[in-house]
C-alpha positions as CSV (number, residue, x, y, z in Angstrom):
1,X,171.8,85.4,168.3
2,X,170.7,88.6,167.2
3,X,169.5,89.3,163.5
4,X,172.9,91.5,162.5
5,X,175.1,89.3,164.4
6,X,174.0,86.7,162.4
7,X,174.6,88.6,159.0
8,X,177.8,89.3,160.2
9,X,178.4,85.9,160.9
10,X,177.5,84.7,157.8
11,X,179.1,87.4,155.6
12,X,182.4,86.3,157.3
13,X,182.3,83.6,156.3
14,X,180.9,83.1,152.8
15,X,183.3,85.6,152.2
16,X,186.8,84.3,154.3
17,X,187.3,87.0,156.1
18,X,188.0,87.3,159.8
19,X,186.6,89.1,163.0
20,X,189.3,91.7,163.3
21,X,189.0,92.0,159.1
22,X,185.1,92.3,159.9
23,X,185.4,95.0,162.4
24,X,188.1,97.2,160.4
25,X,185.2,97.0,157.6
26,X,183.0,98.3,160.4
27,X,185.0,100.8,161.4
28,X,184.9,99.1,165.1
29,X,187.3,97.7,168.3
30,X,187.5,93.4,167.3
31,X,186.2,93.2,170.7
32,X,183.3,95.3,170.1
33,X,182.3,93.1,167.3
34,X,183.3,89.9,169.4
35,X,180.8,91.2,172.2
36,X,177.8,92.0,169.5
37,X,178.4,88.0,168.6
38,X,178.5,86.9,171.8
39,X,175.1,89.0,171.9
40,X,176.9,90.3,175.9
41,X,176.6,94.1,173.7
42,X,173.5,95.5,171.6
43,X,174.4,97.1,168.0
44,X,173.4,100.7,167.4
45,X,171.5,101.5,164.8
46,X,174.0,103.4,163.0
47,X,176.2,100.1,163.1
48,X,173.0,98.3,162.2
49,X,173.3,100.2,158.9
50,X,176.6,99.8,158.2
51,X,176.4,96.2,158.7
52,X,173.3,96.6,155.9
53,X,175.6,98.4,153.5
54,X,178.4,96.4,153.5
55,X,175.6,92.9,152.6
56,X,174.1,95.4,150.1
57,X,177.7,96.4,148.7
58,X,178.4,92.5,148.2
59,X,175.3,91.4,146.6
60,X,175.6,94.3,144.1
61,X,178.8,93.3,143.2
62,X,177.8,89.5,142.8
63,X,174.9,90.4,140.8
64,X,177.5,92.6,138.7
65,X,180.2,89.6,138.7
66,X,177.4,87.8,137.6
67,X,176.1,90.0,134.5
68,X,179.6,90.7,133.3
69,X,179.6,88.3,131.1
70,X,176.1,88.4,129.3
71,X,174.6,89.4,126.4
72,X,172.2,90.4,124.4
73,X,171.7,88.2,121.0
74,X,169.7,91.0,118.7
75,X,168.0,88.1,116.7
76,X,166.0,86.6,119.3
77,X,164.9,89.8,120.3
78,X,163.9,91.6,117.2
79,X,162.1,88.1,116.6
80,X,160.1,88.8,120.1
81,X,159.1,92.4,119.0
């Protein structure tokens, strides 16, 4: 399986959505993005970088869900400075 098909694959599912949910995000046919994970169609490079964006989009908002919720206790740092 090809390196993007894979990411797809794996975005899918660690995020519950499905192939034709995939390929609106995409802005592509669900049997276009059925035949790139078959690996029967290549991905173009421009698809190649949307399929980087939208794994960039979602680890920037996980590292954002994450950090929500810190921070920053003024005492231990003035005690480090």
């Amino acid at each position: 399986m090809d390196s993007h098909a894979q990411i797809i694959v794996d975005f899918m599912a660690e995020h519950g959505i499905t192939q034709v949910e995939m390929a609106q995000r995409l802005q592509v046919t669900a049997a276009t993005l059925s035949r790139w994970l078959s690996g029967s169609h290549g991905i173009s490079k421009k698809h190649r970088r949307s399929i980087e964006f939208i794994c960039a989009d979602a680890v920037l908002r996980l590292a954002q869900n994450v950090t929500d919720g810190l921070h920053v206790n003024e005492k231990i740092v003035d005690r480090t400075c």
